[in-house]
C-alpha positions in Angstrom: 0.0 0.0 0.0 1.6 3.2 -1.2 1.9 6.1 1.7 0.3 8.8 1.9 2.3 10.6 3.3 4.7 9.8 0.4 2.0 11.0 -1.4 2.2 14.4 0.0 5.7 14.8 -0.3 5.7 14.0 -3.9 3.0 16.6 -4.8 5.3 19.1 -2.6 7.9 18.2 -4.4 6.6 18.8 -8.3 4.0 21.5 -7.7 6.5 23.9 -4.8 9.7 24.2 -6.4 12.4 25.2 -3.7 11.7 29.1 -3.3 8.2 28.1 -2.8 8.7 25.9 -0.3 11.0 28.4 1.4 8.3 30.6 1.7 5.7 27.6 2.9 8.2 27.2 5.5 8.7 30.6 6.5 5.2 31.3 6.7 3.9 28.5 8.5 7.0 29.9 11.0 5.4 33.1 10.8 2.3 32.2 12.7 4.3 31.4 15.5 4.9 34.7 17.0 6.1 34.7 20.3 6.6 31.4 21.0 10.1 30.9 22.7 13.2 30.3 19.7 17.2 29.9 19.6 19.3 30.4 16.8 20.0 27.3 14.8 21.9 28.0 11.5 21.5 30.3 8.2 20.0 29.6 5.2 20.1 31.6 2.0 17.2 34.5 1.9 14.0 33.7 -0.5 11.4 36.7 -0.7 8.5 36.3 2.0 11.3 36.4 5.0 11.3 38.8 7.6 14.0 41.6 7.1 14.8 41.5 10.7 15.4 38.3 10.5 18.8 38.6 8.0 22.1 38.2 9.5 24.1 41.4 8.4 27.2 40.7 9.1 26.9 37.3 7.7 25.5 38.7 4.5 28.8 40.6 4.1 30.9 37.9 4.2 28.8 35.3 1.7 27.8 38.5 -0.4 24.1 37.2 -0.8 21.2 37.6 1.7 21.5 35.6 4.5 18.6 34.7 7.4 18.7 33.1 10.8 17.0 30.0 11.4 15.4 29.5 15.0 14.2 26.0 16.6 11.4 26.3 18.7 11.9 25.2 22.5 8.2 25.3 23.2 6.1 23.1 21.2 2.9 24.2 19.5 0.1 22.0 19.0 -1.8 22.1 15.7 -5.4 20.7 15.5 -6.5 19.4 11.9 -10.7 19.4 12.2 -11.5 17.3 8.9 -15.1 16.7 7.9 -14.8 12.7 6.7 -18.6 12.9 6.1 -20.1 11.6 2.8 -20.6 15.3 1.3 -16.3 15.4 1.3 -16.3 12.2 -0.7 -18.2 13.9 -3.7 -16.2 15.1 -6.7 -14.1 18.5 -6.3 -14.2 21.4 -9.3 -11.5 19.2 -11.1 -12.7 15.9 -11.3 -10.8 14.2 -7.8 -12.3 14.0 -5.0 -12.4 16.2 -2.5 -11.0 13.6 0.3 -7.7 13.6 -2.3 -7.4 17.4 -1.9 -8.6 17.1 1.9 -5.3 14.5 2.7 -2.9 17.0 0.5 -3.8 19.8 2.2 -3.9 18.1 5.9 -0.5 16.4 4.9 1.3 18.8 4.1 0.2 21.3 7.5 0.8 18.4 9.3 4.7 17.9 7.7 5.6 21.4 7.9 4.1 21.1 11.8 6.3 18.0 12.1 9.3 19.8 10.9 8.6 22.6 13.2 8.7 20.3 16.2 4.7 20.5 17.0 2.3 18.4 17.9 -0.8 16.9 15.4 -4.1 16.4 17.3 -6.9 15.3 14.6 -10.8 15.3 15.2 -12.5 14.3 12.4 -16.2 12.7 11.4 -19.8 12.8 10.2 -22.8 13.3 11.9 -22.4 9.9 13.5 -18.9 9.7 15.2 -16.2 11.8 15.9 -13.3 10.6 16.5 -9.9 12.1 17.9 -6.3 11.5 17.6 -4.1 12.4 20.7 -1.0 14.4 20.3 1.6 13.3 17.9 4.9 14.5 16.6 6.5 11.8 13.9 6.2 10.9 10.7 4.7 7.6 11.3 1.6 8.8 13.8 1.3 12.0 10.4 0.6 8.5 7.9 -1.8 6.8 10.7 -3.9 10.2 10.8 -4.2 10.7 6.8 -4.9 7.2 6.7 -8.3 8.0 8.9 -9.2 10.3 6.7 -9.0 8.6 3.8 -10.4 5.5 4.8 -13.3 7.3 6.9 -14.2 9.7 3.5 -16.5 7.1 1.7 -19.8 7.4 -0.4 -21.1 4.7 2.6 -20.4 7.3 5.2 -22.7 9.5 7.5 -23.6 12.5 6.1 -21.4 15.9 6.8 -22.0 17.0 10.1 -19.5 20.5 11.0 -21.5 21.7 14.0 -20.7 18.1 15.8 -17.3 18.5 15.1 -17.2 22.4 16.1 -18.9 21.8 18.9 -16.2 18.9 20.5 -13.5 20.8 19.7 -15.5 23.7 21.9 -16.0 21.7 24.9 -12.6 19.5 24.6 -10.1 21.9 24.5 -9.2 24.8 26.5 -5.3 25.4 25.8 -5.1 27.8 22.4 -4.1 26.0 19.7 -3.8 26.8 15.9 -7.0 24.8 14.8 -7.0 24.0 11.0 -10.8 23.1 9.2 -10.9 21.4 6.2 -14.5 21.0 5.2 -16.9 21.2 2.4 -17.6 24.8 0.3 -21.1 25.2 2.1 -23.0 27.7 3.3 -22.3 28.1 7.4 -25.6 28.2 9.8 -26.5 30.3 12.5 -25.5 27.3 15.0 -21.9 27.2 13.4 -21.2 30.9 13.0 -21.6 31.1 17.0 -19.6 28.4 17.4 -16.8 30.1 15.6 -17.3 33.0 17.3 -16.4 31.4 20.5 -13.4 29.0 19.3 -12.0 32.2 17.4 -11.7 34.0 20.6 -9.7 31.2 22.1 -7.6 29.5 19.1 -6.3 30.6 15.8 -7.9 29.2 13.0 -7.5 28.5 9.7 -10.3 27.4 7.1 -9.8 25.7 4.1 -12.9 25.0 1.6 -13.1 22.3 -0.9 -15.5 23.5 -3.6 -18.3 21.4 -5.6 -17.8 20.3 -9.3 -19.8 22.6 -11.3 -22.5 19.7 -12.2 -23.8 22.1 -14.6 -20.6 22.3 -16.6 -19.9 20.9 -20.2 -17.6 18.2 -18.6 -20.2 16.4 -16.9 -22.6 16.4 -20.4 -23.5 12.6 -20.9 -23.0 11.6 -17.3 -25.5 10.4 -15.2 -24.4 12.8 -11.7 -26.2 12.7 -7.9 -26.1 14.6 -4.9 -23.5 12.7 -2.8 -25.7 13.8 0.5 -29.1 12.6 -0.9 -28.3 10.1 -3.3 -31.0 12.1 -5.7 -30.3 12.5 -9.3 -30.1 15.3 -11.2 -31.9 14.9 -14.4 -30.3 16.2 -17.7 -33.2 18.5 -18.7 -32.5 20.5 -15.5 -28.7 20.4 -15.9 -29.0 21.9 -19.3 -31.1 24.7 -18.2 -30.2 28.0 -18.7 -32.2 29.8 -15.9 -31.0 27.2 -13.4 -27.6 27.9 -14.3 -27.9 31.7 -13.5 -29.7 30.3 -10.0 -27.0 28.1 -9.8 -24.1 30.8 -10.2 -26.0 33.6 -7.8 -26.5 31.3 -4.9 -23.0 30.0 -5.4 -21.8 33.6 -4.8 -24.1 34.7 -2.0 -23.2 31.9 -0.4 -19.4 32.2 -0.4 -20.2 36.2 0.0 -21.9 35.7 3.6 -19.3 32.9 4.2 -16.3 35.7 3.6 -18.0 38.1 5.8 -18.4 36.2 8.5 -14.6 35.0 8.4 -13.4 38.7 8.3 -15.4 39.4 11.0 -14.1 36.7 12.5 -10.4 37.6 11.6 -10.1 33.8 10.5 -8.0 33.5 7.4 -9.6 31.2 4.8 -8.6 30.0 1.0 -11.0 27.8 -1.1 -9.6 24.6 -2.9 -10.4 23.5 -6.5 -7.9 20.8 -7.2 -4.8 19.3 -6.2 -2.5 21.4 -8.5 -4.2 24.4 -6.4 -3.2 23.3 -2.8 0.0 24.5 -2.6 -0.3 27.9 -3.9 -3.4 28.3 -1.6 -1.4 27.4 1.7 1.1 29.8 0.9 -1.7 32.6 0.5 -3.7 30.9 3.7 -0.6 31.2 5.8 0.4 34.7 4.2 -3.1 36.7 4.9 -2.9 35.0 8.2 0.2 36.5 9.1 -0.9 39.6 8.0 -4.3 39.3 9.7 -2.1 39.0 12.9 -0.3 42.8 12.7 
């Protein structure tokens, strides 16, 4: 059985070359502000850096940029909410699923976390279980949580169920964390945007998105296509018709319009994925406006 976690590394590797994964890695530092560091080496400058963070007199010598390098001697603890409901096993804008973008994007958090020295906690589920994943720092335990998420992300599962899953990680942990959702592109409810409101007072968090194929779309032309959460189908006559597209496109938009509000109120820092090839480039701007959302 191939790892995913090899996976993840692989996609890091052909869609970040190395300045992008420079800047990955000094973003995701970034976030970290104030946590307790000592110097550990130097490593050449890529744009992104902090300027207070380059070694003058070390620049002189090498006659290129040069920035310090800290460890951390306190360890963070990252929690990775995944929704492993049946909604996250429906198809994603590009064709994949969205539990193949879900395990990228959670994979590659969880590696740069691992790097970092911190600590993995995952609670994932449906609107049956929920299920949680004590603190972990190695590789190995990183494969065992992806693995959950993939395995639990099936057509057979429960139905999508955030509120259970906001509503655990409300009542189970005090300690502030950096708390990192990775659910379906929905619209949020009442019930949810209060729960956010309290865990955003107490953590930092991070939304990721996975958006819907467009079922309306020329691609899908020919194909019979259901909604994952009812098992309904959607006849071709409807798919084809022009009014419902325009319904389609405005409630697509209100929806991620009142979504966005309520995240900047919120000062939580979200990005929306479409595909595999976009998951990188959308950490890097998650973790950037984050950052900046901190100042």
């Amino acid at each position: 059985m191939t790892s995913l976690l090899r996976r993840v590394k692989t996609k890091l590797a052909i869609h970040a070359h190395r300045r992008v994964r420079g800047l990955l890695d000094g973003e995701y530092r970034s976030i970290f502000h104030g946590r307790t560091i000592e110097f550990d080496d130097l490593r050449p400058y890529v744009a992104g850096d902090e300027p207070r963070d380059i070694d003058w007199k070390a620049t002189a010598r090498h006659g290129a940029p040069l920035v310090r390098r800290y460890i951390a001697t306190r360890k963070q603890t990252v929690l990775l909410l995944v929704d492993t409901g049946r909604n996250m096993a429906a198809l994603a804008e590009s064709g994949e699923t969205k539990s193949e973008l879900s395990v990228l994007a959670t994979g590659i958090i969880g590696y740069l976390a691992l790097k970092h020295g911190d600590r993995l906690v995952l609670v994932s589920g449906d609107a049956e279980h929920t299920k949680f994943e004590p603190p972990a720092s190695t590789e190995a335990a990183l494969e065992r949580l992806l693995r959950q998420i993939d395995s639990a992300t099936t057509l057979q599962a429960p139905r999508s169920d955030l509120t259970r899953l906001l509503q655990f990680v409300a009542k189970s942990f005090t300690r502030r964390m950096i708390v990192l959702v990775v659910a379906d592109d929905r619209a949020l409810g009442e019930t949810e945007a209060r729960l956010l409101r309290r865990l955003s007072v107490q953590h930092e968090i991070l939304w990721l998105s996975v958006g819907d194929a467009d079922l309306l779309a020329e691609q899908w032309a020919g194909q019979r296509m259901h909604d994952v959460a009812t098992s309904v189908a959607l006849p071709m006559y409807l798919r084809a018709d022009p009014a419902l597209r325009a319904d389609f496109d405005r409630s697509v938009a209100e929806r991620r319009d009142r979504n966005e509000a309520l995240f900047a109120r919120l000062r939580i820092s979200s990005a929306r994925l479409g595909s595999t090839v976009d998951v990188v480039p959308s950490l890097l701007r998650l973790l950037e406006l984050h950052r900046h959302a901190k100042r």
